[in-house]
N, C-alpha and C positions, 0 to 999 in steps of 0.2 A: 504494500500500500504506500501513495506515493501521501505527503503532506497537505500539498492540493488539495487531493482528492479529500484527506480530512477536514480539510477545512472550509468545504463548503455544505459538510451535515453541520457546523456551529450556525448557532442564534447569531445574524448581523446587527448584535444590538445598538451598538456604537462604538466610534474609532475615537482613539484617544492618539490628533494630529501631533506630528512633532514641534507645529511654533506652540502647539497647548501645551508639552513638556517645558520649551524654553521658556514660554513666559509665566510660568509657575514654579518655575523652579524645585516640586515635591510632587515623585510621583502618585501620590494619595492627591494631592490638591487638584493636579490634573485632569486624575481619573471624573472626581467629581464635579468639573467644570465640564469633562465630554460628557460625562451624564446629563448636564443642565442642558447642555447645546440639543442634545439629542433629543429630551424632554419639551424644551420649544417650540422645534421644528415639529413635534406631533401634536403640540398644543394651537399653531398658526392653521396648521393644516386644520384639527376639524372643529378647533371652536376661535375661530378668527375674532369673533366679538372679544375675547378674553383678552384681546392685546398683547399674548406672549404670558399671561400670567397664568400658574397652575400652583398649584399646592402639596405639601409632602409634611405628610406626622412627623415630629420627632424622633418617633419611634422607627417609622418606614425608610429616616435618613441613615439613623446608625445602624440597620441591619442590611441596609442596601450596602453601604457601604463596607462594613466591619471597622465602624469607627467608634472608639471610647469619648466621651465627654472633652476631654485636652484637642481629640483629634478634630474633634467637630468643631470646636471653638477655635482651631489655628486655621482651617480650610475655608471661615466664615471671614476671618480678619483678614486674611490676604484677598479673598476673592472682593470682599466688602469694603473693606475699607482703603486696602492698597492697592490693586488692583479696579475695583469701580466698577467689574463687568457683570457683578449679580445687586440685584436691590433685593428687598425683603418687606415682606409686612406682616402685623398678624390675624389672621384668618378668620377673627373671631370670636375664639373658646380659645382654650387653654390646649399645648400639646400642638396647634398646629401651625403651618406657616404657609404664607402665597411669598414665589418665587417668579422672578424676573430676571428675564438674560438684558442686558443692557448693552442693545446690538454696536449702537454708537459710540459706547466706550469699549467694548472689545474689540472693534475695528479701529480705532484710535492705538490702542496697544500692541497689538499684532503690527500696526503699521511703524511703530516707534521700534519693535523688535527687529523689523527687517529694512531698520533705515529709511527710509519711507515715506514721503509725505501721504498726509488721508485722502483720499479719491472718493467723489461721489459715487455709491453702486446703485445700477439704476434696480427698481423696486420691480416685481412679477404680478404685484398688485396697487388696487387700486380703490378707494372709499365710494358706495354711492350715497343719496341725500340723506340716508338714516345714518353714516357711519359705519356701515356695514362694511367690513375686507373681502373685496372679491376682488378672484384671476384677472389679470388684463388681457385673458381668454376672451372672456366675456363683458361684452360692451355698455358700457353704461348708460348708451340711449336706448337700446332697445328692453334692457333690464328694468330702466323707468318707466317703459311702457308696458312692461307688461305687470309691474307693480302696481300700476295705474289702473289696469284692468281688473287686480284683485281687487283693488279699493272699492271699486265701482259694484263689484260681485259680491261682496262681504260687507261692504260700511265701515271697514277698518281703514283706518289715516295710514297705520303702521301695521307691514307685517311682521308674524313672531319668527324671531332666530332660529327657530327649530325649524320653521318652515322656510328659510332662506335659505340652510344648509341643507335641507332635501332638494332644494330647487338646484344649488351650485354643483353638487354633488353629480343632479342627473346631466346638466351643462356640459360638466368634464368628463361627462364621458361620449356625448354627441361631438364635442370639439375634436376628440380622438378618432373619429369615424364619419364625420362630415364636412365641410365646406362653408356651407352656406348656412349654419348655425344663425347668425343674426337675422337672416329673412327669415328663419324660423320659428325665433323670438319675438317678431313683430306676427306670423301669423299666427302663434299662439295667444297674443295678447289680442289680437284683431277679434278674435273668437270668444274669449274671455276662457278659454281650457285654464285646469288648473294646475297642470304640471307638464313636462319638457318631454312626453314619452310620445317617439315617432310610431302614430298608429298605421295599422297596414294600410289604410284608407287614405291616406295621406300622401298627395302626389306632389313629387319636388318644384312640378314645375309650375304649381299654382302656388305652393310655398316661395319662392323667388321671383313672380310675379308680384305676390302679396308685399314686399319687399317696397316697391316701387309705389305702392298705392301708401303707405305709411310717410307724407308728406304732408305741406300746405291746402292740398287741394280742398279738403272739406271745406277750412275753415275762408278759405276764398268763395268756394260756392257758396255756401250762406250767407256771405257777407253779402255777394253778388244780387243773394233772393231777398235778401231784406232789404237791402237799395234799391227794389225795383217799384216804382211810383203805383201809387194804385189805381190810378186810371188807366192806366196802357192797352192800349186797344186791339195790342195782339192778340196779348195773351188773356183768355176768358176764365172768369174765378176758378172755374173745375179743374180750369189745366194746372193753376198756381195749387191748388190743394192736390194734385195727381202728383204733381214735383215736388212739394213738400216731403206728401206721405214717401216717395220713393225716397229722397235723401234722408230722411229719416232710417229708412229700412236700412238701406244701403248702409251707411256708417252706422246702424246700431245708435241711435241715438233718441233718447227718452225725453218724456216731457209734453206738456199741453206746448200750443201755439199760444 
């Protein structure tokens, strides 16, 4: 048996890099710095509202670790206070603690280690109106439109987190196997549907069609029907309430005259 080959039945739980040695100078302090990094990156991924924040008992730190009391308290001082690349709070109750990687002083430090001036990295995400952290997979006009459409379907200003991360969730994985995802996003909000699943019924090419129709035009048209004098001798009352009721149908749009 070759090494290799054992080492790809191990858990890839996390990598403990070599600037994370150099710039800790203990390999215990390390180890628990690629733990925090590792712990992050799974806490951005599925609860993005958290902002990086997650939490760890006292108790789940010194058995993760196989740290004594001295050891916990020298891994906290360098990472917290001399280093600057973890913050802390506490959680609440007693016994526990919310942890933060503090992306912009570890990138500060790492770049001090390697000589280095700090360089902007550009972000894989992006905020929409709630604050919400979504992919820059996923666009944030057509994301507000189809927010828009929940609002309209439900009577909620805001939708719930739970329900944002079902929706980004099923995003990433149509971005992975489609194209034309944002004409898809508009004609799922077009419709008012309430989630991102391409049913078999659903043909691409009225999907990217529907694409093209998610502009000014509505709100030209009606502006156009309500500027129209009411005398005009073309057009006869029935026809103005025939146009009506069809721009109504047509865009989905509610409401007395």
């Amino acid at each position: 048996m070759f090494v290799a080959d054992l080492a790809k039945t191990l858990s890839p739980d996390f990598i403990v890099h070599n600037d994370i040695l150099r710039l800790c100078q203990c390999p215990k302090v390390a180890i628990i710095l690629a733990k925090f990094i590792w712990w992050a990156q799974v806490c951005e991924r599925k609860y993005p509202e958290r902002n990086g924040w997650f939490y760890q008992t006292h108790k789940d730190f010194i058995q993760q670790f196989a740290l004594k009391r001295r050891g916990y308290e020298k891994a906290r001082k360098v990472l917290v206070e001399q280093l600057g690349v973890l913050e802390y709070r506490r959680a609440g109750f007693f016994g526990r603690m919310n942890w933060r990687v503090n992306a912009e002083k570890l990138q500060a430090q790492l770049c001090r280690l390697r000589g280095r001036g700090t360089t902007p990295v550009e972000s894989n995400f992006h905020q929409d109106r709630d604050g919400y952290w979504l992919p820059k997979s996923i666009p944030l006009e057509q994301w507000h439109l189809f927010l828009d459409s929940r609002t309209k379907k439900t009577g909620r200003l805001q939708q719930s987190v739970q329900m944002k991360r079902k929706w980004v969730n099923q995003l990433e994985k149509l971005v992975k196997e489609y194209t034309e995802v944002p004409a898809f996003m508009a004609y799922i909000a077009k419709r008012g549907w309430a989630n991102f699943i391409v049913h078999p019924s659903v043909k691409w090419d009225d999907v990217i069609q529907s694409q093209s129709a998610v502009s000014n035009v509505p709100a030209v048209v009606l502006k156009q029907e309500e500027s129209k004098p009411p005398g005009n001798s073309s057009i006869s009352p029935d026809d103005v309430d025939k146009i009506r009721k069809d721009l109504r149908s047509r865009f989905n749009i509610k409401g007395s005259d």
